[in-house]
Each structure stands twice: as C-alpha cells, then as structure tokens.
KEKE-3310 file (N, C-alpha, C; in steps of 0.2 Angstrom, whole numbers, plus 5000, padded with zeros to 4 digits):
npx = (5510:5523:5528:5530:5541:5548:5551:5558:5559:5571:5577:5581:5571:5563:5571:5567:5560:5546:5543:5554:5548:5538:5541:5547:5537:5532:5542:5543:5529:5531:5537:5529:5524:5514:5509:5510:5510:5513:5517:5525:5521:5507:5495:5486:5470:5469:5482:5484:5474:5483:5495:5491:5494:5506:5512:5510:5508:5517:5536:5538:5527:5523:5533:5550:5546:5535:5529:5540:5530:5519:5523:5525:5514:5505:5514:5514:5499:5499:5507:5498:5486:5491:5505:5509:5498:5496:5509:5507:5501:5509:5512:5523:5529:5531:5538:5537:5547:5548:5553:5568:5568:5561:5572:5580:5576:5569:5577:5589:5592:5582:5587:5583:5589:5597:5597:5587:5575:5574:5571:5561:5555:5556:5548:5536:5533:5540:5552:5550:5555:5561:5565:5572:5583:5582:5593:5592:5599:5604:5612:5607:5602:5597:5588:5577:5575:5568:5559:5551:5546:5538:5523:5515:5503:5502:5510:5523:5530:5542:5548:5554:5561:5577:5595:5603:5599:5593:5605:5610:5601:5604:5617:5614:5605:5614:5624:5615:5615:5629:5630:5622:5625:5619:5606:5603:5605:5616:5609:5614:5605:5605:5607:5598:5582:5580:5591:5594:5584:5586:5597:5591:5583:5595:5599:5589:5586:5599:5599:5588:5581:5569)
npy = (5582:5573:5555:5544:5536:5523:5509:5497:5485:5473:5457:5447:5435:5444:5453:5469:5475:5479:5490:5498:5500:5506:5517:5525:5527:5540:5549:5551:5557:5568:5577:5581:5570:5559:5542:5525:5512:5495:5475:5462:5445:5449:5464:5466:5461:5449:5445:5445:5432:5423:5426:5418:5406:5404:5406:5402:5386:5369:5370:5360:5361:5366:5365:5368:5378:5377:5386:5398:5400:5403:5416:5424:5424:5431:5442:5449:5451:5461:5470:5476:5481:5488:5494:5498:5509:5517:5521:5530:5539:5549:5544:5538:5522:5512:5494:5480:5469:5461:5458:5452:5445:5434:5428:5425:5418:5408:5404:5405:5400:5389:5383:5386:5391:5408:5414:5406:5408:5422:5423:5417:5427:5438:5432:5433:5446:5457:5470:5476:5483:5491:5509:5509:5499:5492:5482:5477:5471:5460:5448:5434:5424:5432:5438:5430:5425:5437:5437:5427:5434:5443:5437:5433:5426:5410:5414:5408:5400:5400:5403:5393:5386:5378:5382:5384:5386:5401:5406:5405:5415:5428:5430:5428:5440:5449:5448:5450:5464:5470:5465:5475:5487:5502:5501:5495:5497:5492:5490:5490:5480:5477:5487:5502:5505:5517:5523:5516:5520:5534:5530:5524:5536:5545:5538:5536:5551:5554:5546:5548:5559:5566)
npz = (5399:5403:5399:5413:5427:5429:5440:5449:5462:5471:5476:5489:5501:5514:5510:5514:5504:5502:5511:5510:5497:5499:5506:5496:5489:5496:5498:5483:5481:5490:5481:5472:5463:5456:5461:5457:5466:5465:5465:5462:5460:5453:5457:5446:5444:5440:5440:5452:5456:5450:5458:5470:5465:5466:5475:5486:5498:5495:5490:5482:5471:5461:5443:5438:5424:5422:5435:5431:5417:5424:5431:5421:5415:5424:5424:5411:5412:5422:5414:5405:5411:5422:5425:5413:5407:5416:5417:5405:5408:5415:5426:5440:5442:5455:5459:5467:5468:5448:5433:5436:5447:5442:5433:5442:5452:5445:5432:5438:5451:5453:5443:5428:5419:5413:5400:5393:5400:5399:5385:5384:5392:5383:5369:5376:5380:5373:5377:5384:5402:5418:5421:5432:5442:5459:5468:5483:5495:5504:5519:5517:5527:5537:5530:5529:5541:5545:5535:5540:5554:5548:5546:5533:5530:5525:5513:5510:5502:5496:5504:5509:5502:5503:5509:5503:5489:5494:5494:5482:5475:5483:5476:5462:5458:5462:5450:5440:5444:5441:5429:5424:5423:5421:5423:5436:5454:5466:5483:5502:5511:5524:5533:5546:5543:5539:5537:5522:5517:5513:5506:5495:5491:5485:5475:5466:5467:5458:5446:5443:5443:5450)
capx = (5514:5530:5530:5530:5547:5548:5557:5556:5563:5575:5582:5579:5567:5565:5577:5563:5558:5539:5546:5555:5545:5531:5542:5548:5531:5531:5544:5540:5524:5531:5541:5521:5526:5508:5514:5509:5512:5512:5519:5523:5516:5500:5495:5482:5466:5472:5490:5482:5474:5490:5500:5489:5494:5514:5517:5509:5510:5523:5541:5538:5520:5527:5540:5553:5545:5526:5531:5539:5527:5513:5524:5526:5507:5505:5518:5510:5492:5502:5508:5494:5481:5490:5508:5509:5492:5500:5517:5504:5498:5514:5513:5529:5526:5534:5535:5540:5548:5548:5557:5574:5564:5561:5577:5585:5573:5566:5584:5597:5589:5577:5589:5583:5595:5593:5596:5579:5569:5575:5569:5553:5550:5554:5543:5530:5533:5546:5561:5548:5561:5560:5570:5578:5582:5586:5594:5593:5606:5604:5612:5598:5600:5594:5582:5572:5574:5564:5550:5549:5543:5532:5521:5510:5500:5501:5515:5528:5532:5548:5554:5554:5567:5584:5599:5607:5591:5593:5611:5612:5596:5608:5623:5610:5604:5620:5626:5614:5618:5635:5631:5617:5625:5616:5599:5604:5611:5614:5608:5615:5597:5606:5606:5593:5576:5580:5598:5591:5577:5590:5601:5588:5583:5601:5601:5583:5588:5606:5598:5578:5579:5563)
capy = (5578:5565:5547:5542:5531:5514:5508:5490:5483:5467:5455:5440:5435:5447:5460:5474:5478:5483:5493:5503:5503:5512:5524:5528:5532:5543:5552:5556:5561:5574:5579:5582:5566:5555:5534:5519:5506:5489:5471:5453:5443:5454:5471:5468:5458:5443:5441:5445:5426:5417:5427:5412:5398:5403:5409:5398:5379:5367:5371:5356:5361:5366:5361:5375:5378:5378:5391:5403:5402:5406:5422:5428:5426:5437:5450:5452:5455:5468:5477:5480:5483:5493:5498:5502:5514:5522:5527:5532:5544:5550:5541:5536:5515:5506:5489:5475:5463:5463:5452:5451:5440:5428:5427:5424:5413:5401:5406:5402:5396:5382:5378:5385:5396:5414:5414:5401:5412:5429:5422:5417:5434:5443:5431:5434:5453:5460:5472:5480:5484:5496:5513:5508:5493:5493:5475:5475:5466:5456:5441:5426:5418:5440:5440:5424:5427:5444:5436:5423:5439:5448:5434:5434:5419:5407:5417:5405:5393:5400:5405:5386:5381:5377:5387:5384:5390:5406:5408:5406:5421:5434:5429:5427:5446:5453:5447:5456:5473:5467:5463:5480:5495:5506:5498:5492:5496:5489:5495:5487:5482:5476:5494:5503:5507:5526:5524:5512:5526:5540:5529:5524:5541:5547:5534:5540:5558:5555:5542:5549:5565:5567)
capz = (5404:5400:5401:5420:5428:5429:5446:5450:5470:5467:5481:5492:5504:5519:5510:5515:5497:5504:5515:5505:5491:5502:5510:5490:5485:5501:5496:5477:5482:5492:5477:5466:5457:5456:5459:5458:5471:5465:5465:5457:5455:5455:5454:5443:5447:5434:5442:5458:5454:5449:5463:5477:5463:5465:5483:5492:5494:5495:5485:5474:5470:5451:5439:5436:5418:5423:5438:5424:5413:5428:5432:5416:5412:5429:5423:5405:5415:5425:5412:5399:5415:5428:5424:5405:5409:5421:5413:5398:5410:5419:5433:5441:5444:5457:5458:5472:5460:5443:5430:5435:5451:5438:5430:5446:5456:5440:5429:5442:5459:5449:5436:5420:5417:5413:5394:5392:5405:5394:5378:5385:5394:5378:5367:5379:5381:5372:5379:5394:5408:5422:5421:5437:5446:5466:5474:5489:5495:5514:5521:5516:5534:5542:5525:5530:5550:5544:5532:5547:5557:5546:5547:5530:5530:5518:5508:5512:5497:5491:5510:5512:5499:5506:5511:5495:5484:5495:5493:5475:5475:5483:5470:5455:5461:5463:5445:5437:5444:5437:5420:5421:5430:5418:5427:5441:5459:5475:5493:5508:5516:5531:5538:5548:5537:5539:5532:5516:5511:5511:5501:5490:5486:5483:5468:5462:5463:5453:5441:5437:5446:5452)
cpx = (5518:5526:5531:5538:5544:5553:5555:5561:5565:5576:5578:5574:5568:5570:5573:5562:5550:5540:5547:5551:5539:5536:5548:5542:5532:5533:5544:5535:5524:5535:5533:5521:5517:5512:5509:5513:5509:5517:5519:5524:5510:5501:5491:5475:5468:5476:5488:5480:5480:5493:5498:5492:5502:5518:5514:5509:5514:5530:5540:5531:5521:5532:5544:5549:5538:5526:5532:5534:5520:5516:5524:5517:5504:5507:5513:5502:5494:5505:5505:5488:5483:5498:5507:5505:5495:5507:5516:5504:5501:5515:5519:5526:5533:5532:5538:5540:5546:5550:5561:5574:5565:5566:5580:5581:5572:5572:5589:5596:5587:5580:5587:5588:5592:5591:5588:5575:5568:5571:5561:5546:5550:5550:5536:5529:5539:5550:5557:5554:5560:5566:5576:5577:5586:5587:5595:5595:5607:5609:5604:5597:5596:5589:5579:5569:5567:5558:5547:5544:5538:5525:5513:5508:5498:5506:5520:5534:5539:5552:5557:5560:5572:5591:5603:5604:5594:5599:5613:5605:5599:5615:5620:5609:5610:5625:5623:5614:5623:5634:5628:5619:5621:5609:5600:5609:5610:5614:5612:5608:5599:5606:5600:5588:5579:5586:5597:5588:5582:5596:5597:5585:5587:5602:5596:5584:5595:5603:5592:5576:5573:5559)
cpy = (5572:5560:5547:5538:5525:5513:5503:5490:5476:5464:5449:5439:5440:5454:5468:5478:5482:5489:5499:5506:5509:5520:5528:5532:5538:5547:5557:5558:5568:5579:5580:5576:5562:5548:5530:5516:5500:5482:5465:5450:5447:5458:5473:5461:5450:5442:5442:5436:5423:5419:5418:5406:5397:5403:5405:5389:5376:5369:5368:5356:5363:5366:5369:5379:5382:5384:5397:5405:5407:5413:5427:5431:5431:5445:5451:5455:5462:5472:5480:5483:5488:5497:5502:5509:5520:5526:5532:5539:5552:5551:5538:5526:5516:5500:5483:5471:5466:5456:5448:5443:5434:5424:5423:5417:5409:5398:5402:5396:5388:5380:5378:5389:5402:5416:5411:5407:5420:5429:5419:5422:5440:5441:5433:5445:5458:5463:5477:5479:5491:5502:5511:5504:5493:5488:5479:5469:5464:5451:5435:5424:5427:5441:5435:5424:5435:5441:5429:5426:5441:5444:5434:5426:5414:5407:5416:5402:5395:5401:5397:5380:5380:5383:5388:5387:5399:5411:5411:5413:5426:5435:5430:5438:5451:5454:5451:5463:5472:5470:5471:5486:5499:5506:5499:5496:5495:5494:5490:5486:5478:5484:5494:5506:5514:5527:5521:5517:5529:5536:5528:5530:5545:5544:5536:5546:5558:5554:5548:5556:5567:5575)
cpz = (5401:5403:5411:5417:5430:5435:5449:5458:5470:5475:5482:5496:5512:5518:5511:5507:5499:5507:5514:5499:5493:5504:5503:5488:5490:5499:5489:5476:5485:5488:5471:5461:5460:5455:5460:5461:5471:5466:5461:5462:5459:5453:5449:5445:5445:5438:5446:5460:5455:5454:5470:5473:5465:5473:5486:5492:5495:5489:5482:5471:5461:5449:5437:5429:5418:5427:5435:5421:5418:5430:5427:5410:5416:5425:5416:5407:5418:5421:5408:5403:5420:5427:5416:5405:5411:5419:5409:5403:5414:5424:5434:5443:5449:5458:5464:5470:5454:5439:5432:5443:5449:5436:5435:5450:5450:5437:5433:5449:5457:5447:5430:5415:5412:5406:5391:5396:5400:5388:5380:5387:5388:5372:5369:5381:5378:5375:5385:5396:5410:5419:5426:5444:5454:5469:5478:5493:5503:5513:5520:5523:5537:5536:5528:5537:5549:5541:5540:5551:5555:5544:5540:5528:5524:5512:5508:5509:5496:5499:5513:5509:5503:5506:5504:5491:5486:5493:5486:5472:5476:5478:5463:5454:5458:5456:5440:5437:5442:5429:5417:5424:5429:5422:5433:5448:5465:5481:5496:5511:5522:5535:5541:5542:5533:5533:5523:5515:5509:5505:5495:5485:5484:5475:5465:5460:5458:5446:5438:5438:5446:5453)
residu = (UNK:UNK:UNK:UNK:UNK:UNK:UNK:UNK:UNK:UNK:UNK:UNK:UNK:UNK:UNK:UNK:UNK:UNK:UNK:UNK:UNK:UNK:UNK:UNK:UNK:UNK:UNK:UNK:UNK:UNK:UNK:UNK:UNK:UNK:UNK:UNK:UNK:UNK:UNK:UNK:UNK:UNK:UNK:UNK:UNK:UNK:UNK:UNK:UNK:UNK:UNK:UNK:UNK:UNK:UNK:UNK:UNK:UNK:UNK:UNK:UNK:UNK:UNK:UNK:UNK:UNK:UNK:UNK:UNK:UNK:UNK:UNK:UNK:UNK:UNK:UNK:UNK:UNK:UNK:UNK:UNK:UNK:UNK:UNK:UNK:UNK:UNK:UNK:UNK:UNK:UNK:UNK:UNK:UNK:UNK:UNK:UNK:UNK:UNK:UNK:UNK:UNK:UNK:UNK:UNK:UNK:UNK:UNK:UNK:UNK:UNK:UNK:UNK:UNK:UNK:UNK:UNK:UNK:UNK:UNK:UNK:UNK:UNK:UNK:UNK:UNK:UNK:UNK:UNK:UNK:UNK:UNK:UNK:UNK:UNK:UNK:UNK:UNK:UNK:UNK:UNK:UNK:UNK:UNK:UNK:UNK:UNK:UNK:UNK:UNK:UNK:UNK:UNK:UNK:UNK:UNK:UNK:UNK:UNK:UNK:UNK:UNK:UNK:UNK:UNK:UNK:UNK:UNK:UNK:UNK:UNK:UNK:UNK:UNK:UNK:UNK:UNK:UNK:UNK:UNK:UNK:UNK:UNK:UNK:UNK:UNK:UNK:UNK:UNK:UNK:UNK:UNK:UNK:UNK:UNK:UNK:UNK:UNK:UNK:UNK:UNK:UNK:UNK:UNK:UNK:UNK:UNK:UNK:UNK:UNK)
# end
C-alpha cells in the first residue's frame, strides 16, 4: 500500500471546518480509503495538553512569540505520534487546522509576520505540508455568530479578539491560497453544509483522486 494523503481544513472562526472535515472522512471511507480524523492544536496526547494552554483564557494570556512557539511544539507532537504514522501506513490524514493556522493567526493577526513564523516552523519541522489545503472562506461577523452557537466551553480565547484580528484572518487566509494555488483552494462556507461537502469533494476528486 502507498503513502496515505495529507489534507488539512483552513479558515476563520466558525467557518465549519469540523463539519466538513467529518463529513470528508465519511466520504473517503465510502470510497475503501482508511482516515484519520484529527485536529490542532492536538491530535496527539502531548498537543492534546498544550491545546487547553492556547484556546482557552483571556486573548492577552500570551505574547505573540510564546503562543507560536506553544503551537508549533503541539504540531511537532502531532506529527511524529499520530500523523507521520499514519501516512506511513497509508492512511489518508485529515486535519482541522494545520500550519498555515499559525501563519496567519500568530504571522499576520498577532503581528509576527509570516516569514518569522515560516522559519521557525521549518527550523522546528522542516518542509511537512499537507497534500491539500481547503480555506474555507465565511464572513468573520457569520463565522463568529456560528462558533457563538456551537457552544464549546472554555474554547473561546481567540473568538474574543477584536473585529479587526478576525478581519485580517479571512484576508491572511485568502493570500495564501493566492500565493499557493498548487496547495491550496477556496470554498465558499457560507452555503449550506450539503452544497460545501459536494464542493469539497469535487476538489478532493480533481486534486487527490481518491
């Protein structure tokens, strides 16, 4: 058996990345593909830990810098313990979040800019990157009214920054499906669910063919 695929879910707060990502797995299992369904921060017992240090808590709870570094010690647990493994074996990964998370929320949102975060995450893990990257692309004020709803307790910190923060999240986002077409593309996830999936597996089947 090959290599498994790598296929990471991108966007802003409320842009139903979960959502999708489940009703992906759903789908390439009905196709005899074996997947992982995972997330960042997390996914692996370790970044399971750091995930309560970063999402929850007041926004000034860490400095752009110390944040970073806590995600990118997460991501490195997730990949040597539950992705990497898993590709080995040729399981398909998915992941709710990934890197480009990082980039855009610590990188552009925070203030570090994305070249500094780049050179950090590939000192700390070299040129990893998924096969294929899905933003999901909402309005911020219809992504936030959504994570408002879904009501997960405690997992708030970053839905708390300012309109600005989130604005510069869907712009950040959106640049790098720009800069990556090869990677990267966008959904609309203001549609309805149903219409999202079918679009999402339109770009799975052209790109990964499952």
């Amino acid at each position: 058996m090959g290599r498994g695929k790598f296929i990471s879910l991108e966007g802003g707060e409320g842009a139903g990345k979960s959502t999708q990502a489940r009703l992906l797995r759903t789908a390439l299992e009905a196709h005899d593909r074996a997947v992982l369904l995972t997330r960042e921060p997390g996914g692996s017992p370790g970044a399971e830990e750091i995930r309560k240090l970063v999402v929850e808590g007041a926004p000034e709870r860490w400095t752009p810098l110390a944040e970073t570094l806590l995600f990118l010690a997460a991501r490195a647990d997730h990949i040597a313990r539950a992705i990497e493994p898993a590709l080995a074996r040729g399981t398909w990964v998915i992941s709710d979040r990934f890197a480009d998370s990082t980039f855009v929320y610590q990188g552009i949102a925070r203030g570090l800019g994305v070249e500094f975060v780049r050179r950090l995450q590939h000192a700390a893990l070299g040129d990893f990157h998924p096969d294929l990257t899905l933003m999901l692309d909402v309005n911020p004020q219809e992504g936030l009214t959504r994570a408002g709803a879904r009501g997960v307790s405690g997992e708030n910190r970053f839905e708390r920054f300012d309109a600005a923060f989130h604005a510069s999240l869907r712009e950040g986002f959106r640049a790098i499906a720009k800069a990556e077409p090869q990677r990267c593309a966008i959904v609309d996830a203001g549609a309805d669910v149903e219409k999202i999936a079918a679009e999402i597996w339109r770009i799975v089947g052209e790109r990964l063919n499952p």
